[in-house]
Each structure stands twice: as structure tokens, then as C-alpha cells.
C-alpha atoms as a printed R data frame, in Angstrom:
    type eleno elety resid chain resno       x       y      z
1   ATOM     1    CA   UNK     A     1   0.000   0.000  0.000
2   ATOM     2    CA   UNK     A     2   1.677   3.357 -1.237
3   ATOM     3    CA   UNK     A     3  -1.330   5.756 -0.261
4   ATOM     4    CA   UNK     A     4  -4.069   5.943  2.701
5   ATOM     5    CA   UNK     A     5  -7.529   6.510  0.961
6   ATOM     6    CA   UNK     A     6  -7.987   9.990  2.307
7   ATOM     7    CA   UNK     A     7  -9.518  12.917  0.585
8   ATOM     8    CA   UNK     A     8  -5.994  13.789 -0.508
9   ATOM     9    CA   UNK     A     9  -3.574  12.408 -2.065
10  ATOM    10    CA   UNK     A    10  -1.226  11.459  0.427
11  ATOM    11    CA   UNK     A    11   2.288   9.259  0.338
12  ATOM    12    CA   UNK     A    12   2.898   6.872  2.990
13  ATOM    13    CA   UNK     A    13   6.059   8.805  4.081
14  ATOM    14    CA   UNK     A    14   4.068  11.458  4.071
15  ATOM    15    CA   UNK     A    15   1.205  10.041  6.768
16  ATOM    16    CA   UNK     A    16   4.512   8.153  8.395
17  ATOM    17    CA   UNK     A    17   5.211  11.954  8.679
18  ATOM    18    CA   UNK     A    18   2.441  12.996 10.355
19  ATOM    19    CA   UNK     A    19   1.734  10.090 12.870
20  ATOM    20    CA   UNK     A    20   5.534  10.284 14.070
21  ATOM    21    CA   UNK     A    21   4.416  14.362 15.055
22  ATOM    22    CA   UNK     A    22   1.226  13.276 16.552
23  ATOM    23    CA   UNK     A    23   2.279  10.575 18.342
24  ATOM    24    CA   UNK     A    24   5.229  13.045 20.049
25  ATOM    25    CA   UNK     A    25   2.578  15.670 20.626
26  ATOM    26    CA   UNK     A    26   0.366  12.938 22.352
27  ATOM    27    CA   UNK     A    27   3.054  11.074 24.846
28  ATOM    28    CA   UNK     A    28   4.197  14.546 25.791
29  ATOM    29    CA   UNK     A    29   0.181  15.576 26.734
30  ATOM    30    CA   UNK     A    30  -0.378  11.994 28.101
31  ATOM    31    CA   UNK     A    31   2.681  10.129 28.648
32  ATOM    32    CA   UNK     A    32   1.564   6.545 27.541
33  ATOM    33    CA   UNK     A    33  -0.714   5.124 30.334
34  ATOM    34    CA   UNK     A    34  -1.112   1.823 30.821
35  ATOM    35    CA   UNK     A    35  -4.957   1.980 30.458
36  ATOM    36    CA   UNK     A    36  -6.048  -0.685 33.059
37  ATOM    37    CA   UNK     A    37  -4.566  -3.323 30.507
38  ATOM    38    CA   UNK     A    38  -3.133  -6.487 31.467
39  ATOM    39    CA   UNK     A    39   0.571  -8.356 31.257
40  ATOM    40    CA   UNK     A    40  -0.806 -11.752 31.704
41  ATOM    41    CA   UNK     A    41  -2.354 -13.158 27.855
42  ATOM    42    CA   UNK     A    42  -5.780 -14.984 29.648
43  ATOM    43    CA   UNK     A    43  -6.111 -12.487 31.865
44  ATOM    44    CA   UNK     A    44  -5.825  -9.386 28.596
45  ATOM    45    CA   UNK     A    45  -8.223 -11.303 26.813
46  ATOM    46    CA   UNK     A    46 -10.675 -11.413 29.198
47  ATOM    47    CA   UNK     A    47 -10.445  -7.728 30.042
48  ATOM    48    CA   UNK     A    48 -10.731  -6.823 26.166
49  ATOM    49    CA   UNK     A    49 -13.888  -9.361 25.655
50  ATOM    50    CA   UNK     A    50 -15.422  -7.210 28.459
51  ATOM    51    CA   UNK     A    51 -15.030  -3.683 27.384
52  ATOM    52    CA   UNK     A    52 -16.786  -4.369 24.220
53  ATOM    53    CA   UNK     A    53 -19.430  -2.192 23.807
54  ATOM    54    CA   UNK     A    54 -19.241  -0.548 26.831
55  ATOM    55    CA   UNK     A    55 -19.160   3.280 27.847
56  ATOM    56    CA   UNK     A    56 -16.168   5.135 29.722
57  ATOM    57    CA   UNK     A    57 -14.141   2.462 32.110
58  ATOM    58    CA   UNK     A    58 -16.770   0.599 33.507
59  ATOM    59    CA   UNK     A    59 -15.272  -3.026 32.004
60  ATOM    60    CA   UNK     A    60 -13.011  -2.092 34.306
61  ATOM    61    CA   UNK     A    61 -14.911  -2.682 37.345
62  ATOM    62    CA   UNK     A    62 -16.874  -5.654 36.214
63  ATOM    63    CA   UNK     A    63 -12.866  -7.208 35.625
64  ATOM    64    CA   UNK     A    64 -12.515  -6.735 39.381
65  ATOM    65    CA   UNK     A    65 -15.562  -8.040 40.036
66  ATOM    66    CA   UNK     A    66 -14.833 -11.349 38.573
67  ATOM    67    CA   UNK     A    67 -11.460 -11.257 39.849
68  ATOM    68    CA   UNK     A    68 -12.596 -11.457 43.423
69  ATOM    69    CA   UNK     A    69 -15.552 -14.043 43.040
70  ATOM    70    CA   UNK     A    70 -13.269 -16.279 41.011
71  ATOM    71    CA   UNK     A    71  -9.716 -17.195 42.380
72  ATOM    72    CA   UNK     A    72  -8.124 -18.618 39.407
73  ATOM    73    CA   UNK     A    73  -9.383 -18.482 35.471
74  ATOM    74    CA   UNK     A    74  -9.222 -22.196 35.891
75  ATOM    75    CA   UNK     A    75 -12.134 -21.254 38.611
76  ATOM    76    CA   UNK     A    76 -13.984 -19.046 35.871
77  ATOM    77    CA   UNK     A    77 -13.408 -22.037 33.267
78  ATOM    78    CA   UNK     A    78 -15.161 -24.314 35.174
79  ATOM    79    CA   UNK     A    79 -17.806 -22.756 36.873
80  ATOM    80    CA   UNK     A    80 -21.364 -22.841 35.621
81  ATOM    81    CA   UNK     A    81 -22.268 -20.539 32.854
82  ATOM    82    CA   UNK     A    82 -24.861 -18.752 35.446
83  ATOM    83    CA   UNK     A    83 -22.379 -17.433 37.925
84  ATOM    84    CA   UNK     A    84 -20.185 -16.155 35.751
85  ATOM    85    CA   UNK     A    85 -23.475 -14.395 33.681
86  ATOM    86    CA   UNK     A    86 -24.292 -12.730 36.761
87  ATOM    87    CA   UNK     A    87 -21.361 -11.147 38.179
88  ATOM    88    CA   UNK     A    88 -20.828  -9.713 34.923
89  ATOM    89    CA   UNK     A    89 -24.418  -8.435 34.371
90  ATOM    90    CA   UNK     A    90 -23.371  -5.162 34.328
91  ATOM    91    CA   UNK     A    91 -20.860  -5.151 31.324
92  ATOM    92    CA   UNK     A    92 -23.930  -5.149 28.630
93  ATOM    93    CA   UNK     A    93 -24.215  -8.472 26.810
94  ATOM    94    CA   UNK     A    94 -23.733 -10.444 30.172
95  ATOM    95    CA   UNK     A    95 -24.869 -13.794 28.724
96  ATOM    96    CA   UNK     A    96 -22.735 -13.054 25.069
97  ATOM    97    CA   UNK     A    97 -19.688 -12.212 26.604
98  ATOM    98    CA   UNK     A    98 -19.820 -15.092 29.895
99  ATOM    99    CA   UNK     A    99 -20.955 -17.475 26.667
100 ATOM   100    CA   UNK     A   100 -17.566 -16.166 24.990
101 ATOM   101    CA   UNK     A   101 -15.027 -16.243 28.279
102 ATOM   102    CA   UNK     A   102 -15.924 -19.468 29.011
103 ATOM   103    CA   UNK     A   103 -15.274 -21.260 25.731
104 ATOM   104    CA   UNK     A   104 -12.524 -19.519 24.847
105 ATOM   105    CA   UNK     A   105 -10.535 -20.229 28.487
106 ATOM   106    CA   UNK     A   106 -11.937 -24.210 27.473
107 ATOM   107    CA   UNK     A   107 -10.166 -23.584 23.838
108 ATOM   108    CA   UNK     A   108  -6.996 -22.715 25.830
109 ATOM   109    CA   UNK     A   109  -7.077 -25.284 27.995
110 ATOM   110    CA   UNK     A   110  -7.711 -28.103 24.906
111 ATOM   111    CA   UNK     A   111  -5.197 -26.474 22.588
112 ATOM   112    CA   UNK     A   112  -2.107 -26.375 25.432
113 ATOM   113    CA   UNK     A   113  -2.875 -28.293 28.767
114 ATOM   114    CA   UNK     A   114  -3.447 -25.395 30.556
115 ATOM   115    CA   UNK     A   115  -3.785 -22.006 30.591
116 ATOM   116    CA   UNK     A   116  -0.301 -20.873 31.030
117 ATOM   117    CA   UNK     A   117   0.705 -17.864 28.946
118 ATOM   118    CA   UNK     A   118   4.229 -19.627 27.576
119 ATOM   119    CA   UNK     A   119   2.333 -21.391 24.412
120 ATOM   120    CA   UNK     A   120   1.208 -18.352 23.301
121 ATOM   121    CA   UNK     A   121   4.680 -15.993 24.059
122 ATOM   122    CA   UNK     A   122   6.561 -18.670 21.989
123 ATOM   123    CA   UNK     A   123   4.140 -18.266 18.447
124 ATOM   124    CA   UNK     A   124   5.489 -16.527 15.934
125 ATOM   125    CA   UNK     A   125   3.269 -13.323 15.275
126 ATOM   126    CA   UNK     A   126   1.760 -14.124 12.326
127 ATOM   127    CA   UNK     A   127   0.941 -17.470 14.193
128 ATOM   128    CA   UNK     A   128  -0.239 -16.333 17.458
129 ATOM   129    CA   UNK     A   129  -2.894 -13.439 15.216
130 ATOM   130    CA   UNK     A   130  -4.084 -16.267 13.339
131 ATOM   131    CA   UNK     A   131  -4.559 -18.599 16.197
132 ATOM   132    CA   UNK     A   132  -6.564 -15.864 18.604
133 ATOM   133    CA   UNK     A   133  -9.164 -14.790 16.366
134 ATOM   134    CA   UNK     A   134  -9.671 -18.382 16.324
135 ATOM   135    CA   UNK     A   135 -11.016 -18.276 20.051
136 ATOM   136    CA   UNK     A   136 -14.320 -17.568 20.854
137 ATOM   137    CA   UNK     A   137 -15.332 -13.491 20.829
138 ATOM   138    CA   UNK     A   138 -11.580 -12.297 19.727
139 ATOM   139    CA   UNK     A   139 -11.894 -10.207 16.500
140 ATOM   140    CA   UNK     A   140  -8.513  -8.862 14.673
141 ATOM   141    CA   UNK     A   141  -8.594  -5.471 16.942
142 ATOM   142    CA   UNK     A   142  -8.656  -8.291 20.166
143 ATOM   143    CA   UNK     A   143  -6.226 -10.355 18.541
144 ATOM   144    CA   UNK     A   144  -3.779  -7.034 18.403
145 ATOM   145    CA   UNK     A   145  -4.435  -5.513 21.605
146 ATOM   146    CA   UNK     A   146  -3.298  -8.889 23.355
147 ATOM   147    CA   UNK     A   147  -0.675  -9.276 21.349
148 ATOM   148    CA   UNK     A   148   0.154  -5.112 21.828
149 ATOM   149    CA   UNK     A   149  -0.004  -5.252 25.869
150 ATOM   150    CA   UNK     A   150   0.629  -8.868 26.782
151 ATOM   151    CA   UNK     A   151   2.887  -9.895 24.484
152 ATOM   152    CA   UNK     A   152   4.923  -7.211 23.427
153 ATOM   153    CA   UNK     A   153   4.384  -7.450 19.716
154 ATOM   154    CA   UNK     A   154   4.645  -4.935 16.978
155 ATOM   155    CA   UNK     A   155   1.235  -4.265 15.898
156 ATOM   156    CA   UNK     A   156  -1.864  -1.401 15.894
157 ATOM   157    CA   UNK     A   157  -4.796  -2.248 17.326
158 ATOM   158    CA   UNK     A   158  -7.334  -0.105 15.929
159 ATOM   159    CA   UNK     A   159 -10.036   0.731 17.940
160 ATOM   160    CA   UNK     A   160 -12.777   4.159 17.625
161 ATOM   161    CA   UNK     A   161 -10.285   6.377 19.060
162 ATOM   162    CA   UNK     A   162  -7.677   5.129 16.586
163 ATOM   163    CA   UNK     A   163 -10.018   5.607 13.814
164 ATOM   164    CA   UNK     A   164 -11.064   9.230 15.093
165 ATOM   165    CA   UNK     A   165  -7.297  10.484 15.024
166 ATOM   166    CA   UNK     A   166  -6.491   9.704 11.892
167 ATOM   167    CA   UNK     A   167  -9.724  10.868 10.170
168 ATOM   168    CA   UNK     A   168  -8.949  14.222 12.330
169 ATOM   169    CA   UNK     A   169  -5.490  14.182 10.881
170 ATOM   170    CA   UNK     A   170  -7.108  13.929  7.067
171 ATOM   171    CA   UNK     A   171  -5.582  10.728  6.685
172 ATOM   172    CA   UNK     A   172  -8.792   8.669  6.178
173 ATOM   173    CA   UNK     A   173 -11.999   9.041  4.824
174 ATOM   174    CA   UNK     A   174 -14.637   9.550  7.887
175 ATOM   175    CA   UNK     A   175 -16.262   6.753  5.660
176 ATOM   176    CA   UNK     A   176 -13.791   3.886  5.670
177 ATOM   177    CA   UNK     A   177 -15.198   0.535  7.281
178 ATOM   178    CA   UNK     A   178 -13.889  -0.615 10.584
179 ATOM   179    CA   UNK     A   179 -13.182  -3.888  9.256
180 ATOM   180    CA   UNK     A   180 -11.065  -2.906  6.477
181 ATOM   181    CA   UNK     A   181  -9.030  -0.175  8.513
182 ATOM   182    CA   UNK     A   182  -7.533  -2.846 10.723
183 ATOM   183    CA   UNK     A   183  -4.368  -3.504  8.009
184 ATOM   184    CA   UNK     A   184  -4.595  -0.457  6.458
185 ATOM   185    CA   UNK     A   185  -3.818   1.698  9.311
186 ATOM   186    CA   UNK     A   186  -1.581  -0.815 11.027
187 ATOM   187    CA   UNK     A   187   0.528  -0.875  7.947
188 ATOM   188    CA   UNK     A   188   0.983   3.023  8.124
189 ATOM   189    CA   UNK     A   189   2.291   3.240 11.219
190 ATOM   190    CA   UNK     A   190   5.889   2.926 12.004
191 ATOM   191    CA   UNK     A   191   6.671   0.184 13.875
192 ATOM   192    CA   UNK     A   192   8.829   2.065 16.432
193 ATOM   193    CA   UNK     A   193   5.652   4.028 17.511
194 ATOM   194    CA   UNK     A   194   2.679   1.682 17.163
195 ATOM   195    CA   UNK     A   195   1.908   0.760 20.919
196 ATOM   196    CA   UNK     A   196   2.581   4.715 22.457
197 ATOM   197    CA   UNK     A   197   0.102   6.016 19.503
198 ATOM   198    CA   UNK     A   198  -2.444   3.111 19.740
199 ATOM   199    CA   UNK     A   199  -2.287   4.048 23.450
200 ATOM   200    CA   UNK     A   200  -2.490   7.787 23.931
201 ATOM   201    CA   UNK     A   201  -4.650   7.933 21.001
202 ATOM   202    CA   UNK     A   202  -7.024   6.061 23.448
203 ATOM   203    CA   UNK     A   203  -5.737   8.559 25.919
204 ATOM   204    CA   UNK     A   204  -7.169  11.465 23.732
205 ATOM   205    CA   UNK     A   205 -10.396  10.294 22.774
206 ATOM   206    CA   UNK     A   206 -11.777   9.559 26.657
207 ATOM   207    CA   UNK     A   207  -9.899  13.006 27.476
208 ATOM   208    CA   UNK     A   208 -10.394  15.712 25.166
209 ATOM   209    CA   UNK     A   209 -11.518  14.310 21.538
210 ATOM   210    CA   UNK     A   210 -14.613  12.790 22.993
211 ATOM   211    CA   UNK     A   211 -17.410  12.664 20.525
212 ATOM   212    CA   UNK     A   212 -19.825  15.692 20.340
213 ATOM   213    CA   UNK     A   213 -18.035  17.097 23.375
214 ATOM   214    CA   UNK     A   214 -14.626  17.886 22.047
215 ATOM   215    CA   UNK     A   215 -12.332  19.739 24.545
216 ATOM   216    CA   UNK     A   216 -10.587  21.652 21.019
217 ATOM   217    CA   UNK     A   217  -9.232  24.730 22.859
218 ATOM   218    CA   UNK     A   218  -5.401  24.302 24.334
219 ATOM   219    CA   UNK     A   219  -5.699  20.882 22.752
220 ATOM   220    CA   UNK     A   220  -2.087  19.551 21.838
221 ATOM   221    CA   UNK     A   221  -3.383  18.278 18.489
222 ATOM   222    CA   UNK     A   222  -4.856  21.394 17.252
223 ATOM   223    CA   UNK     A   223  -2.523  22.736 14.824
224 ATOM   224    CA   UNK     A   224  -2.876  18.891 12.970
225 ATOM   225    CA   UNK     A   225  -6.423  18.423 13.341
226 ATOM   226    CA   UNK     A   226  -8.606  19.076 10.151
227 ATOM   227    CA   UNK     A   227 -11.652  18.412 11.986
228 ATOM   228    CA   UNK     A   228 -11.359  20.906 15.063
229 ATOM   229    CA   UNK     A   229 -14.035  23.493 16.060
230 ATOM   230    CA   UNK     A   230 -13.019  27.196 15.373
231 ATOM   231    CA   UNK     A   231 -14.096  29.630 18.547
């Protein structure tokens, strides 16, 4: 890929350009957080499968929640599908997503004995990718942000905030499909730089680029953003 579909014609050096600027403008603002996220594989993929579709940081309390009524997620494997349902009520899609932890901590378990996290640290990348959006509930985005925080690989998850920076920085159409911006967007940012954008872009968007209540004035992106409200 030589060019992002944008409404301009623009090189990949170009946008390479651009994100390494952002993505100094953003760790100097916010300073790469770790975002609640988790070093242990099992225990990221669980914490991803229950912030879909939720608002702010709640996931993050249901994750606690389960924490302390389970002891092990050889515990949360084998308990009944209820229990686990019900202390994650809260998360939205309680029965989906208990449906989802379950099996996939069973896949684990079939696939490598147990669910130790040294099977998956020893795949190759483009192994380990293919192999967990195999498991039940992980998309590509899931896939990448275990694979980002647990397992220290080089790839860009691309999430809403993700999407929201670059449209803001004219590199995308508003219009592209989330599906289809996984690779594309991955592929134009340098690898050196991947994990501190992916995460203060997240950063950004619950901060100050929030969604019909943008925080534009003193914001560090302002003299990139295409997108930002004029006082």
C-alpha cells in the first residue's frame, strides 16, 4: 500500500510523517498510560472481551468483580455458565460475553494443557494473530491488543479512538469501514511508535476528543487536526 484513501492524495512517508508528530505531541500531553490493561495473555483477553461495547471504564470494574468471586481463570473455566453471567451483568451483553469467556478459556485449555501464557509468548506473530481470532469473541482489533499489551508485539490495534485520530489528521476518509481499517492503518504506522500512539490515542479520545463534546481549545493536536471546532 503506497497511499491511505484519504480525501488527498497522500504518500505513505508522508502520513509516516504525520503520525511520528502526533504521536510526540500525544506522549508529551499523556505520557503513555497503561490503560487498566493487562501483562498476563488470559487475563488481557478477558479484560478486552469485556469492554466491548461498553461506555467510559466501567469493564473495568466488572474485571474486578470477577477477579474477586473467582480465584483462578481455571475457577472461571469451570464454573457454571450462570455465575459467571451474573457477576458480569453489568458489562452489557452479560450472557454473550460469559458465553464467549468461558469457551474460549476451554479452547486454551484443549489447545495447550493449561492455561499458562508460555504457548502463546513462543508463536510466531503471524501465528499467534491467526490462532486468537480463532477463540471464541476475539476479533482482529482483540487479537492485536493482546498481542500489543501482553505480548509485546509490533502491531496497531485499531479501535474508535484510533479511527477518530487519523480521520482528524485527514488521513482517512470519515467513511472507511472498521473492518477494512484494521491492516490499512496498522501498515501506516511505524513500527517504532505503534503501541505509544495506539495508546495515547485512546488517551485522547476519553480526554479531550470525545465525541460531540470535544475539549478543542489548548488541545495539543490542534494545529494537525482538520476536523477541530473554530471559537
Amino acid at each position: 500500500m503506497s497511499n491511505l484513501p484519504s480525501r488527498r492524495h497522500i504518500s505513505k512517508a508522508r502520513a509516516a510523517s504525520i503520525l511520528r508528530e502526533a504521536s510526540g505531541l500525544l506522549e508529551a500531553r499523556y505520557g503513555t498510560p497503561r490503560l487498566g490493561n493487562k501483562r498476563h495473555p488470559v487475563s488481557e483477553l478477558v479484560f478486552i472481551i469485556l469492554s466491548a461495547r461498553t461506555r467510559g471504564r466501567h469493564h473495568e470494574r466488572t474485571y474486578r468483580d470477577l477477579r474477586r468471586r473467582f480465584q483462578s481463570w481455571e475457577a472461571v473455566r469451570d464454573a457454571p455458565l450462570r455465575d459467571i453471567e451474573w457477576v458480569i451483568r453489568d458489562s452489557g451483553l452479560g450472557r454473550v460475553k460469559a458465553r464467549q469467556i468461558k469457551g474460549l478459556l476451554r479452547r486454551l485449555t484443549t489447545d495447550f494443557g493449561s492455561l499458562s501464557a508460555r504457548p502463546l509468548r513462543r508463536m510466531p506473530t503471524d501465528t499467534l494473530e491467526s490462532y486468537l481470532v480463532g477463540l471464541p469473541g476475539v476479533g482482529l482489533k482483540t487479537a492485536r491488543c493482546v498481542m500489543m499489551y501482553a505480548l509485546d508485539r509490533p502491531v496497531f490495534p485499531v479501535d474508535t479512538h484510533c479511527m477518530r485520530l487519523f480521520v482528524n489528521l485527514g488521513l482517512i476518509d470519515g467513511r472507511m469501514r472498521f473492518e477494512f481499517a484494521q491492516d490499512i492503518l496498522q501498515n501506516a504506522v511505524p513500527v517504532e511508535i505503534r503501541k505509544t500512539l495506539h495508546v495515547n490515542a485512546v488517551a485522547h479520545g476519553r480526554e479531550t476528543c470525545v465525541p460531540r463534546m470535544e475539549r478543542c481549545e489548548g488541545c495539543v493536536m490542534a494545529d494537525l487536526c482538520c476536523n477541530r471546532r473554530q471559537s
